[in-house]
C-alpha positions as CSV (number, residue, x, y, z in Angstrom):
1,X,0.0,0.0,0.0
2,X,1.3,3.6,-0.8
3,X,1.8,5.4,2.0
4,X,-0.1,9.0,1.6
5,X,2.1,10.3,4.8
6,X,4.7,8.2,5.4
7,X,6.6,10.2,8.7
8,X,3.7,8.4,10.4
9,X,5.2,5.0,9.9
10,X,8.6,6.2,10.4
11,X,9.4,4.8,13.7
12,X,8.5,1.1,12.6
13,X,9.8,1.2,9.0
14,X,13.4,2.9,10.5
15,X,13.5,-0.3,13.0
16,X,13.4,-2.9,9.8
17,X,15.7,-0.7,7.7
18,X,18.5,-0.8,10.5
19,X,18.0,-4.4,11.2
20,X,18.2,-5.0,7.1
21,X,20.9,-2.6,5.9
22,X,24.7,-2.7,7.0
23,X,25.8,0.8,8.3
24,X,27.7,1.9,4.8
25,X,24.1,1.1,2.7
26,X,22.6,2.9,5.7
27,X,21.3,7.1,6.2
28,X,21.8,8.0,9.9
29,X,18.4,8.3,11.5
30,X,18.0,11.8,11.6
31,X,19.0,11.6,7.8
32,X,16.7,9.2,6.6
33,X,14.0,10.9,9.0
34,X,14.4,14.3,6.6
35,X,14.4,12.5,3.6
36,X,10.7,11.6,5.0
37,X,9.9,15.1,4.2
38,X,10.8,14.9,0.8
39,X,8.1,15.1,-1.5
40,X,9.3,12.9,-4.5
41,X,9.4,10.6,-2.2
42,X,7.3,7.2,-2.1
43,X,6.8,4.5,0.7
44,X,4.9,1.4,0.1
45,X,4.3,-0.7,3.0
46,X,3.0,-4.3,4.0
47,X,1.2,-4.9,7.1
48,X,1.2,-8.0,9.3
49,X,-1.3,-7.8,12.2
50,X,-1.3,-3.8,12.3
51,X,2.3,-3.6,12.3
52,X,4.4,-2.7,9.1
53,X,6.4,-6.2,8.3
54,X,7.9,-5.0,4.7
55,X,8.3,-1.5,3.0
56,X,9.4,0.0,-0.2
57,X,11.0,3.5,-0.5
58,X,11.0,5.3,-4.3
59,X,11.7,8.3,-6.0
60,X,9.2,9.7,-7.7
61,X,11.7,11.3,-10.3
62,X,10.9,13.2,-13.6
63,X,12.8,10.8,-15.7
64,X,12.2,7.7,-14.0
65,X,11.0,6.2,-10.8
66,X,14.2,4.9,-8.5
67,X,13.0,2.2,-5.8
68,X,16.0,2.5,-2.8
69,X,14.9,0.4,-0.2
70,X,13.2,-2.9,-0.3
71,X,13.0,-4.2,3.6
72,X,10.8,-6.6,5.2
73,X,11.1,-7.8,9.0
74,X,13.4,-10.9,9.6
75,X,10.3,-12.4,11.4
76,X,8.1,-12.2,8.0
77,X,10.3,-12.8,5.4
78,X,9.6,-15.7,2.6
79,X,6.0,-14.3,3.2
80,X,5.6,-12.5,-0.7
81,X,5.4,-9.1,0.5
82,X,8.6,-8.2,-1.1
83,X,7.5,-9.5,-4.4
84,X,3.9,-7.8,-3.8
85,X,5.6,-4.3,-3.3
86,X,7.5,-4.6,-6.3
87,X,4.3,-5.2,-8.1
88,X,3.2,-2.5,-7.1
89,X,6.2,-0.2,-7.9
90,X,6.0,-1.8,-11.2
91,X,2.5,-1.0,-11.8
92,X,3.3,2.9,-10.7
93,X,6.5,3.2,-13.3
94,X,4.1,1.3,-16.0
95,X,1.5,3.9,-15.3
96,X,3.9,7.0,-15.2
97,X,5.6,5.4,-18.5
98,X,8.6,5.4,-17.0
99,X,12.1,3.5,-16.4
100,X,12.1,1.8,-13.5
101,X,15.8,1.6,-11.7
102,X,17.3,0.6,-8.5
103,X,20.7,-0.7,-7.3
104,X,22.4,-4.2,-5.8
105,X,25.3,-5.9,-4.4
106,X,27.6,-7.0,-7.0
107,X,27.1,-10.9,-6.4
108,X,29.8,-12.3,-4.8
109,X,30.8,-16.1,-3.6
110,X,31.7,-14.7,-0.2
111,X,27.9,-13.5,0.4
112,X,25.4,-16.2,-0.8
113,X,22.9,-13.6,-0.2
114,X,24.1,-11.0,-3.0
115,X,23.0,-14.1,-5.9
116,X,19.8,-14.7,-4.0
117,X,18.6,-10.3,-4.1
118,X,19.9,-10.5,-8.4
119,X,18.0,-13.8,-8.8
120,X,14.8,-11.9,-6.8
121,X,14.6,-9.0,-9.2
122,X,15.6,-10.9,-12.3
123,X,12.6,-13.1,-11.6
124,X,10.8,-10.1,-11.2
125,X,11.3,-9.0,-14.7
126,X,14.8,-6.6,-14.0
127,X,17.6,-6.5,-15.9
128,X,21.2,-6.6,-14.5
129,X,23.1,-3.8,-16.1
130,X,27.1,-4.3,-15.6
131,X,28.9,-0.9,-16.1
132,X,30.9,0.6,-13.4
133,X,28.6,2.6,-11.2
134,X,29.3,4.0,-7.4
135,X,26.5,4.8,-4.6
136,X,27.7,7.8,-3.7
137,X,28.3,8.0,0.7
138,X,25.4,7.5,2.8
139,X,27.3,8.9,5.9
140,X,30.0,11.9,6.7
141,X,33.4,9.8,6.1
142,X,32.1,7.0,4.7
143,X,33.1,5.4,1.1
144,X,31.1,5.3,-1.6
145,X,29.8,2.2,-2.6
146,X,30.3,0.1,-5.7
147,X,26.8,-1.4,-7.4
148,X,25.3,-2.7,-10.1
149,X,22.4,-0.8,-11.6
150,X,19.4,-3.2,-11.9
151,X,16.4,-1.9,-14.9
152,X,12.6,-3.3,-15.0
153,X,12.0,-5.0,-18.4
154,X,15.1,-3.8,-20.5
155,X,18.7,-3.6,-20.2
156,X,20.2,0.3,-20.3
157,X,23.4,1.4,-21.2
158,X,25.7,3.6,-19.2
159,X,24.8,6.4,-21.7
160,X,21.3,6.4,-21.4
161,X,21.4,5.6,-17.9
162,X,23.3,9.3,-17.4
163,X,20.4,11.2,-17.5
164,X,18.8,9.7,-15.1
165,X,22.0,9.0,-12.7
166,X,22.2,13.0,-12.4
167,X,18.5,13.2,-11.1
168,X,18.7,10.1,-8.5
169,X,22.5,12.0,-7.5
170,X,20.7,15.0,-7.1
171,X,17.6,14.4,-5.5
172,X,18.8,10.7,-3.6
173,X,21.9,11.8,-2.6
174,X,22.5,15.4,-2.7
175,X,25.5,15.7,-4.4
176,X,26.6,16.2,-8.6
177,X,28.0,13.5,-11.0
178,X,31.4,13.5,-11.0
């Protein structure tokens, strides 16, 4: 479900994002708490008896919608409500007409989990897309962070992916392309 105000579920969708996300792939509180006031952005949320189990966070930018955080609870997960927020980011992008991107993990043999998040999305219908690309830092200090840039439905190249780089930098990250 899209959340129409989203700072109301803060408290419980910050609790799974720190229990899902190591530090480097994480805002501080206080910065992910003002990015809750950011009008382009868009939180999707499953509940499991009145509690939020799973949430979505996107980017409602002009060139494309960019999906950030996919999350659900350790407790719930294997329960489909990862799969049944992507639908519905999917269906939002469809309807906007727009390219739908987000990031990953390289997949790695030293973290089984990298190969099962690429085989999630690519059974979703996303695209791995293998240029060199770099989350900017999340944190004062910390290092940026090398990822691959995953597509709904079609493969992009690192051209035509610039455009839309420059708005998620902007908006996501506050900062320019280098």
């Amino acid at each position: 479900m899209l959340l129409t105000n989203p700072r109301e579920k803060f408290e419980e969708i910050y609790r799974i994002y720190e229990m899902s996300f190591p530090e480097v792939e994480r805002r501080t509180k206080e910065g992910q708490r003002a990015i809750f006031e950011n009008p382009l952005l868009r939180v999707w949320t499953a509940e499991r008896e009145g509690r939020t189990a799973a949430f979505l966070t996107g980017w409602n930018l002009e060139s494309c919608l960019y999906l950030e955080h996919l999350a659900t609870d350790p407790a719930c997960r294997g329960g489909g409500m990862g799969k049944e927020l992507m639908h519905e980011a999917i269906q939002a992008a469809l309807d906007r007409q727009v390219p739908l991107i987000l990031e990953i993990e390289p997949v790695t043999e030293e973290d089984p989990y990298t190969a099962r998040r690429a085989a999630f999305y690519e059974h979703m219908g996303f695209v791995v897309n293998r240029f060199p690309y770099s989350q900017p830092p999340l944190r004062r200090g910390a290092p940026g962070c090398p990822l691959w840039i995953v597509t709904y439905g079609r493969a992009m190249g690192e051209e035509e992916f610039l455009p839309h780089k420059e708005q998620i930098y902007r908006h996501v990250y506050s900062c320019g392309v280098e």
